[in-house]
BALOBA-1460 file (C-alpha; in Angstrom, 3 decimals):
// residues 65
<rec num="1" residu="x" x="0.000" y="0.000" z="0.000"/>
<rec num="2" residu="x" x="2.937" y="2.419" z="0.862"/>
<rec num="3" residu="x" x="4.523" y="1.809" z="-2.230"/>
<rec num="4" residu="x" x="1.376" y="2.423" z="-4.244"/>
<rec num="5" residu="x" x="0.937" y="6.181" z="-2.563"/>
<rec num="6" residu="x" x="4.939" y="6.310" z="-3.043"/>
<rec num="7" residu="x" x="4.117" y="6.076" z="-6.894"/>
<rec num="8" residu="x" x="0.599" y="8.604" z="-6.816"/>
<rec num="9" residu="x" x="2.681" y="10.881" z="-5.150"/>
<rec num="10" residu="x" x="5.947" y="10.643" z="-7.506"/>
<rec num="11" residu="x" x="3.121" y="10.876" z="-10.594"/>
<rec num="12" residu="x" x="0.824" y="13.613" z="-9.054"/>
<rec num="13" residu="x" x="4.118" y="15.909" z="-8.332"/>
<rec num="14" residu="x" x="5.902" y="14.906" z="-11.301"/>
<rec num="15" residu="x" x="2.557" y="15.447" z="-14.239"/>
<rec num="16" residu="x" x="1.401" y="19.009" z="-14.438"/>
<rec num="17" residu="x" x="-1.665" y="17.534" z="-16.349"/>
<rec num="18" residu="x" x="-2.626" y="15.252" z="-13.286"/>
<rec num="19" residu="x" x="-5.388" y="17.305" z="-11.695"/>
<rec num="20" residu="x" x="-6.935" y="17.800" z="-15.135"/>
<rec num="21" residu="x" x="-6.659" y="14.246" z="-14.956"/>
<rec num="22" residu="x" x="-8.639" y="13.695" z="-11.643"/>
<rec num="23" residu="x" x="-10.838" y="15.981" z="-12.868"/>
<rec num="24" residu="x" x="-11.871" y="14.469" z="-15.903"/>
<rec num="25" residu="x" x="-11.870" y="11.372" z="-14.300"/>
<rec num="26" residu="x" x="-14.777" y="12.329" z="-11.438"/>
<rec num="27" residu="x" x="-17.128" y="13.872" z="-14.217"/>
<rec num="28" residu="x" x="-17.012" y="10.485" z="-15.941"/>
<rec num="29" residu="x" x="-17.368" y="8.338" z="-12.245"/>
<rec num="30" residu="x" x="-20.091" y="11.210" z="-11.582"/>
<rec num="31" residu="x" x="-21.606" y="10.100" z="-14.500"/>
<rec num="32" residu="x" x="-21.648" y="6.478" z="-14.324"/>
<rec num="33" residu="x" x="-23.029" y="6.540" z="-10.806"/>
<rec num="34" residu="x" x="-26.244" y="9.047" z="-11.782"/>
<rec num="35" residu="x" x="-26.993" y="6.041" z="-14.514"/>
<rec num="36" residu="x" x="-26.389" y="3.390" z="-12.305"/>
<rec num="37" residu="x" x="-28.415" y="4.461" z="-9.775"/>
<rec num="38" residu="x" x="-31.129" y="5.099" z="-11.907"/>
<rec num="39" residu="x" x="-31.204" y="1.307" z="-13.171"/>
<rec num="40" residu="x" x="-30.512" y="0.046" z="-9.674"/>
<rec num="41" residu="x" x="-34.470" y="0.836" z="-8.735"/>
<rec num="42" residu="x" x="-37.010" y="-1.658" z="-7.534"/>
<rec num="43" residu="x" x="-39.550" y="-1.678" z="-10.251"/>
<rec num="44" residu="x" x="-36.974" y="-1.609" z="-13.626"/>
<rec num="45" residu="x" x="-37.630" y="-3.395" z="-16.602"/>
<rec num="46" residu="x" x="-35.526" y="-4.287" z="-19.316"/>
<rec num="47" residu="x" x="-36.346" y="-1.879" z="-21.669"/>
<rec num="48" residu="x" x="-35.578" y="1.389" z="-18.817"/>
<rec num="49" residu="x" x="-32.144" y="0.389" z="-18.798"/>
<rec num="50" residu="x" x="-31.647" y="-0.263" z="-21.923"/>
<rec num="51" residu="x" x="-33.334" y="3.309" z="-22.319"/>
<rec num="52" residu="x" x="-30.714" y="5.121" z="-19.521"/>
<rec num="53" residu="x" x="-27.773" y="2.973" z="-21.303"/>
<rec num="54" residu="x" x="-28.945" y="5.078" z="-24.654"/>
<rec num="55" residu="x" x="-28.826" y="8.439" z="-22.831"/>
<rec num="56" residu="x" x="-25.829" y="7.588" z="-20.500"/>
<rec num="57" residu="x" x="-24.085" y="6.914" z="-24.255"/>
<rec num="58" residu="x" x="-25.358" y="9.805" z="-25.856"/>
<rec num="59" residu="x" x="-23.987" y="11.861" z="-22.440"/>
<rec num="60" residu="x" x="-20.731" y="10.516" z="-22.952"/>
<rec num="61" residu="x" x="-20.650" y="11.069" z="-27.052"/>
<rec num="62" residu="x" x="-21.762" y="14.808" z="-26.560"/>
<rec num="63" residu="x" x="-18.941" y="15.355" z="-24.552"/>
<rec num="64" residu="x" x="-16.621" y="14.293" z="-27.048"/>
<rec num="65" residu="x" x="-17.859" y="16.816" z="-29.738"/>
C-alpha cells in the first residue's frame, strides 16, 4: 500500500496535467453513478435500462464533440 501512494505521489508531483486528470476522471465516475443508480431501482424493466444505457451513451458522445 505504501509503495502504491509512493508512486501517486511521484506521478501527481511529477505530471502538471494530473489534476486535469482527476478531474476528468470524477465527471465520468459522476456520471456512471447518476446512470447506475437510476437502473438500480425496484420496479426496472428491461427496456428502462436499456433506455438510460442510450442516454448515458449519448452523455458521454456529446462530450466528445
Amino acid at each position: 500500500m505504501f509503495e502504491s501512494l509512493k508512486l501517486l505521489r511521484k506521478i501527481h508531483f511529477g505530471n502538471p496535467l494530473f489534476e486535469a486528470w482527476l478531474w476528468f476522471i470524477h465527471s465520468q465516475a459522476s456520471t456512471f453513478h447518476d446512470s447506475v443508480k437510476l437502473i438500480e431501482g425496484e420496479n426496472v424493466n428491461i427496456c428502462y435500462v436499456i433506455e438510460q444505457l442510450s442516454k448515458l451513451k449519448l452523455s458521454l458522445k456529446s462530450r466528445i464533440d
